[in-house]
C-alpha positions as CSV (number, residue, x, y, z in Angstrom):
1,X,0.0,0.0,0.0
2,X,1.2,3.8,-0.6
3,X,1.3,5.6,2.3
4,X,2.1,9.4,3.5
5,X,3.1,9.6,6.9
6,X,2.9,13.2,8.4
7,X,5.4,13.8,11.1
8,X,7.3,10.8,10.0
9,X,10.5,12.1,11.5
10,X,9.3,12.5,14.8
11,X,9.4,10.3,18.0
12,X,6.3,7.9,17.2
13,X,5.7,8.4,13.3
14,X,9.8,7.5,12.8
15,X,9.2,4.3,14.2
16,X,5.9,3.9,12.4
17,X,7.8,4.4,9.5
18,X,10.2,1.4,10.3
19,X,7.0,-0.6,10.7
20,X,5.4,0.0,7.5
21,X,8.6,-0.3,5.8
22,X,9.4,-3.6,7.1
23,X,5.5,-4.5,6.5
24,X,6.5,-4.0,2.7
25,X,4.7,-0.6,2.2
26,X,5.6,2.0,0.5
27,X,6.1,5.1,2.3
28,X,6.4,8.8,1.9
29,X,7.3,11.0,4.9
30,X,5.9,14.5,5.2
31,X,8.0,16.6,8.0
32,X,8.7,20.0,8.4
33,X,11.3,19.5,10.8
34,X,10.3,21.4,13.6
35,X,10.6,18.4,16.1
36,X,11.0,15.9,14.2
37,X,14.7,14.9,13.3
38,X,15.6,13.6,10.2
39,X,18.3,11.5,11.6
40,X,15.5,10.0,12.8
41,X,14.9,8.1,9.5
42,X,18.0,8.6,7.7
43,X,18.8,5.1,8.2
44,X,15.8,4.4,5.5
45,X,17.6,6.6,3.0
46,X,18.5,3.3,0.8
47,X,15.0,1.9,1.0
48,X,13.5,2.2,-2.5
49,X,10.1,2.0,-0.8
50,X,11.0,5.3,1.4
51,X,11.1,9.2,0.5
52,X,10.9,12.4,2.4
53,X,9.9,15.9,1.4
54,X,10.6,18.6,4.4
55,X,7.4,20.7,3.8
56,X,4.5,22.5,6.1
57,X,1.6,20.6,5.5
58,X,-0.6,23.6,6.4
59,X,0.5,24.9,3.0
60,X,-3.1,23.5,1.3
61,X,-2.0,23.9,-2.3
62,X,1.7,22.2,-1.9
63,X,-0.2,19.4,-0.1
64,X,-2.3,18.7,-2.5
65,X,0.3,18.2,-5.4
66,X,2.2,16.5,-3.1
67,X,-1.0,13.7,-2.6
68,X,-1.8,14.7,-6.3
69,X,1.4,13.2,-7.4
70,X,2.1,10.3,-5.1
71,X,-1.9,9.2,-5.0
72,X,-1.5,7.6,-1.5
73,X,-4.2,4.8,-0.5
74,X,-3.6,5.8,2.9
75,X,-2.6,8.9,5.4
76,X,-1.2,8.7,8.8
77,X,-1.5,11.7,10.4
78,X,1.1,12.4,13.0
79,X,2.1,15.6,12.5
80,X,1.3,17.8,15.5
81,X,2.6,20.1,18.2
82,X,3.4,17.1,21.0
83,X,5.2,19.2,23.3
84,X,2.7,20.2,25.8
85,X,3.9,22.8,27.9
86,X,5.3,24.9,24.8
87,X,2.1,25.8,23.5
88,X,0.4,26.4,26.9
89,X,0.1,30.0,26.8
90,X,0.4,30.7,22.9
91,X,-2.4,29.7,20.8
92,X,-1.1,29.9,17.7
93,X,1.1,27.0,18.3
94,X,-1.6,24.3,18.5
95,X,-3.8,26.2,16.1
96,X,-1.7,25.9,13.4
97,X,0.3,22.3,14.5
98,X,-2.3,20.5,16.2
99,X,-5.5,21.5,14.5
100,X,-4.0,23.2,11.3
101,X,-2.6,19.9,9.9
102,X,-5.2,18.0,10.5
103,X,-8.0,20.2,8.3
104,X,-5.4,20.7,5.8
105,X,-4.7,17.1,5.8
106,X,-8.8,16.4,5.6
107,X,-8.7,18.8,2.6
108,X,-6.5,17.2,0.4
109,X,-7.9,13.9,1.0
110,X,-11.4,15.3,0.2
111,X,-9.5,16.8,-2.6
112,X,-7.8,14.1,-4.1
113,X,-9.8,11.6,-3.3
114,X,-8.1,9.5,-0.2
115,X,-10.2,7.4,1.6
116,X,-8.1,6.2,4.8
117,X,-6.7,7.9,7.3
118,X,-5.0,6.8,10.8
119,X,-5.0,9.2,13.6
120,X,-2.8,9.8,16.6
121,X,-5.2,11.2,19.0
122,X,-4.2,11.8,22.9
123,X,-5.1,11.2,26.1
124,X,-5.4,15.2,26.6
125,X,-8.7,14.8,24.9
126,X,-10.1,13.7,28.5
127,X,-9.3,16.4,30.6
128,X,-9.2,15.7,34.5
129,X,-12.1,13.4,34.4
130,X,-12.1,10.7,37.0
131,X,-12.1,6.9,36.8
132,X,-10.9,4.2,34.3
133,X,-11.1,6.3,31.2
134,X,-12.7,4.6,28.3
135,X,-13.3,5.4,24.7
136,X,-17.1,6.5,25.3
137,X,-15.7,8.5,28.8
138,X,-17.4,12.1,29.2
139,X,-17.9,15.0,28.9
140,X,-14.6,15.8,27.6
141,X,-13.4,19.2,28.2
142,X,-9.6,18.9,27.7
143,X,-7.1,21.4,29.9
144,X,-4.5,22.0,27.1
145,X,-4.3,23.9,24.2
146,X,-3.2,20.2,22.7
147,X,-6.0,18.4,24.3
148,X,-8.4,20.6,22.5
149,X,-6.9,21.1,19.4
150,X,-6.7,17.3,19.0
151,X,-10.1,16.9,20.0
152,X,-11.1,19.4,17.4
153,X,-9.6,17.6,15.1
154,X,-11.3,14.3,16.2
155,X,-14.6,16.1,15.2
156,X,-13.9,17.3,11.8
157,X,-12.4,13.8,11.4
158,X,-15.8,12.1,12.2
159,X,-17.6,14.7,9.9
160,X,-15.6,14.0,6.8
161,X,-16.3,10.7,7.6
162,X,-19.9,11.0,7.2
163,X,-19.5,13.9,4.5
164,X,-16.7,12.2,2.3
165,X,-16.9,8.6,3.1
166,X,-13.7,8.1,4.5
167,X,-12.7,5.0,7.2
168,X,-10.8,6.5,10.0
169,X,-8.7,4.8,13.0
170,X,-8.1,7.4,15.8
171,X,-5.8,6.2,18.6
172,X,-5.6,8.0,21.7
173,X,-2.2,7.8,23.1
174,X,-1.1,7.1,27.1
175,X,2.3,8.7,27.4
176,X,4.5,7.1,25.3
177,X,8.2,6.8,26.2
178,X,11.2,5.2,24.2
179,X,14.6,6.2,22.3
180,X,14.0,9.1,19.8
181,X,11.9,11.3,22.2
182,X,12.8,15.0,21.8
183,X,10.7,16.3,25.3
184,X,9.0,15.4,27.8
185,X,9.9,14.2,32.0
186,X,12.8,11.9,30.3
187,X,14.4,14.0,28.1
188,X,13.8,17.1,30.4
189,X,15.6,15.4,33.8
190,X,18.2,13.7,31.7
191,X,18.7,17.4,30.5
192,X,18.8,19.2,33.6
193,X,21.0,16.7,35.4
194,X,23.9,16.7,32.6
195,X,23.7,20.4,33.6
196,X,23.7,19.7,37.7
197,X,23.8,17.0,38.8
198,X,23.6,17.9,42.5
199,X,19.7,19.4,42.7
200,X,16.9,18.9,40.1
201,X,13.4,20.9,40.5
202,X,10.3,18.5,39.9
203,X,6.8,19.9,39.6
204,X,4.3,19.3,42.3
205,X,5.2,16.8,44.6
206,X,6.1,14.1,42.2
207,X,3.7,11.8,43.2
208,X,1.7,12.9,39.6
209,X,1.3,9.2,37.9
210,X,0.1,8.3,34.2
211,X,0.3,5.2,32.4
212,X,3.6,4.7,30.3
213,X,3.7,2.6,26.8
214,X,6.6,1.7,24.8
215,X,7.0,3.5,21.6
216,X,7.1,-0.2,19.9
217,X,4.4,-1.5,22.1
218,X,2.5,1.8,20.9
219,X,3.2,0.9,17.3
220,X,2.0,-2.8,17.2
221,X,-1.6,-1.7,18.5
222,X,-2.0,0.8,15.9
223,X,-1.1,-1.9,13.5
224,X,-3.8,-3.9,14.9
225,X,-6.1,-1.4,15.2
226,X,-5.6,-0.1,11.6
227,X,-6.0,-3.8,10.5
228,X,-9.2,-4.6,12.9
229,X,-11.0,-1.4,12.4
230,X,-14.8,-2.2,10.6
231,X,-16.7,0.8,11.2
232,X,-16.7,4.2,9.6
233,X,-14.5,6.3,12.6
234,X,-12.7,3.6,15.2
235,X,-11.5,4.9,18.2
236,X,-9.1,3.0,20.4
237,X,-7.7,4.4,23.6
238,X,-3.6,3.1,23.7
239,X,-2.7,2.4,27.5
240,X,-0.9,0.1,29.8
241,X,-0.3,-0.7,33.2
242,X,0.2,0.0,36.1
243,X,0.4,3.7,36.4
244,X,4.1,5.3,36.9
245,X,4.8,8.7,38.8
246,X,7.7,11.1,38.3
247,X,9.0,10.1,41.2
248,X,9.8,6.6,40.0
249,X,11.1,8.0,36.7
250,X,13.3,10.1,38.7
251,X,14.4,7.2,40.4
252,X,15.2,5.5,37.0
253,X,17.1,8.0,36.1
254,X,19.2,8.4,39.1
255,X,19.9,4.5,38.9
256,X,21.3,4.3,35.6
257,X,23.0,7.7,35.9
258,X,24.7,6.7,39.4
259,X,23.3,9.7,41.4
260,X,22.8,8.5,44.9
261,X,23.1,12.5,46.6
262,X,21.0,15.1,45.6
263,X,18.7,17.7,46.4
264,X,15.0,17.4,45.2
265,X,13.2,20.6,44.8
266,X,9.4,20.5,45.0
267,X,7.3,23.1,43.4
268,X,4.0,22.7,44.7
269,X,2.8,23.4,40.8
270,X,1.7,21.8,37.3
271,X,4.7,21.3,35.2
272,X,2.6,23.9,32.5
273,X,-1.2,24.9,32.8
274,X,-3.3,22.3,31.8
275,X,-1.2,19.6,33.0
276,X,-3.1,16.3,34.3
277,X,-1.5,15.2,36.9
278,X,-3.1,11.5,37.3
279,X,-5.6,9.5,34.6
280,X,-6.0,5.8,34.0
281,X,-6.9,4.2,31.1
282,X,-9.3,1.3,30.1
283,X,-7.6,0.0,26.7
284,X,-10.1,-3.6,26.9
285,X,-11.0,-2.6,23.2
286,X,-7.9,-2.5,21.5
287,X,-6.5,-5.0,24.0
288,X,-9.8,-6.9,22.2
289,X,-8.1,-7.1,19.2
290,X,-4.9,-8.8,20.6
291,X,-2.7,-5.9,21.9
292,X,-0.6,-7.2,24.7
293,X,2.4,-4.8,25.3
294,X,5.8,-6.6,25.6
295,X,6.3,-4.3,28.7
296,X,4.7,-3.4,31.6
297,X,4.7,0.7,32.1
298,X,7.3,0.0,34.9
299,X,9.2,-2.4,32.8
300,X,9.0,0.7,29.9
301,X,10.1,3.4,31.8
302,X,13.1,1.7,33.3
303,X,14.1,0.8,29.6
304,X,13.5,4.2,28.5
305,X,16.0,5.6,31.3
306,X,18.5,3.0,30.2
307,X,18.2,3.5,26.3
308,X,18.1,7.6,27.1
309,X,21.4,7.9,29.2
310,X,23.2,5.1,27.6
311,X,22.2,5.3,24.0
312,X,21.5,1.8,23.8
């Protein structure tokens, strides 16, 4: 199958890229670069089956030549602003990179005629409801700029559907952890601990715990659930267990690094506004379809530490 991937040189979409590659696809990769690296998937360079074209997808007319001219059965749509925090108190930034993408990417499909399209949708979506979220949870009323630009864009996804006729998976992400990440509580500690590594500040009190998936884990459930999917829009919520606090990833990170003195300072606030500090996920559905992650979130994080710090 021809497929575009859009933020194919990022942390998740690069390794969805190996995937499909090594599934026998053929793959084009959309990335403007902005946190996506393309050492990422330079090591696919060789692959007849691979391209990339550094572009902004929120450039309608470019797009559609783009889809025009390779006539992909299939788009996965990964291109979005996925650091949090740095659109938390500028608009513009999810506008454009969360939301933006995904109508421009609607509109060429509609355009040229696309009928498939895989989504990574978040967790943000939920907000700070309570209890085992599932995919039919509610009301959701995200608490980030992300959160609701994603869940924008799973609205105008479900209309198209009915409108254009397109099949959609959307997948709603845990956290997701793994080598290649660019931000986030790994890459931000690992950061601030190569500059001193005598004190570290962690927001709140630490004790702030989410579910944590491996980025390959993450990958073979969207596999299934692309596969699975019958009806028109699919949602599947992307989890695992148990939950992990910052604390314990701290802890990771001290282990592998050798840090047995330091000085933990406690903000008493959200890393960024909107910030969840604690949700759970009930992932029975895609779990239904024969998802079984390889590791635990403990078992995840610990690797992620050790792959992080030691580049292995």
């Amino acid at each position: 199958m021809k497929i575009i991937v859009t933020g194919g040189a990022g942390f998740i979409g690069s390794h969805v890229v190996d995937r499909l590659l090594t599934d026998g696809h053929e793959v084009l990769v959309l990335d403007d670069l902005y946190l996506g690296k393309e050492e990422n998937i330079s090591h696919n360079a060789e692959n007849k089956s691979f391209s990339f074209i550094k572009t902004d997808i929120t450039e309608q007319e470019n797009l559609n030549k783009i889809f025009n001219d390779f006539k992909p059965e299939c788009i996965f749509h990964l291109a979005a602003n996925s650091d949090i925090g740095a659109g938390a108190y500028d608009m513009s930034v999810d506008l454009k990179r969360t939301f933006g993408t995904t109508i421009a990417v609607l509109e060429g499909m509609r355009v040229t005629g696309v009928k498939k399209l895989v989504f990574a949708s978040t967790s943000a979506i939920y907000g700070s409801l309570s209890g085992k979220l599932s995919e039919s949870s509610g009301p959701l009323l995200p608490e980030s700029n992300y959160g609701a630009g994603k869940l924008a864009s799973e609205a105008f996804i479900a209309s198209r559907a009915n409108v254009d006729g397109i099949q959609a998976c959307i997948f709603r992400f845990a956290n997701v952890c793994g080598p290649r990440s660019t931000h986030g509580v790994f890459f931000n500690f690992i950061k601030f601990l190569k500059e001193d590594p005598t004190q570290i500040t962690v927001a709140q009190n630490g004790k702030q715990a989410k579910p944590y998936v491996y980025v390959l884990d993450l990958v073979d459930a969207i596999m299934l659930g692309w596969q699975g999917g019958k009806e028109r829009v699919n949602l599947y919520n992307i989890g695992n267990q148990p939950i992990v606090s910052v604390n314990e990833i701290l802890e990771f990170i001290l282990k592998e690094k050798k840090i047995s003195n330091i000085k933990i300072n406690y903000t008493g606030e959200p890393a960024w506004p909107g910030d969840v500090a604690t949700y759970v996920f009930d992932d029975s559905k895609i779990r239904s379809l024969g998802y079984k992650p390889k590791y635990t979130a403990t078992e995840a994080c610990a690797l992620t530490a050790k792959q992080l710090i030691h580049g292995v």
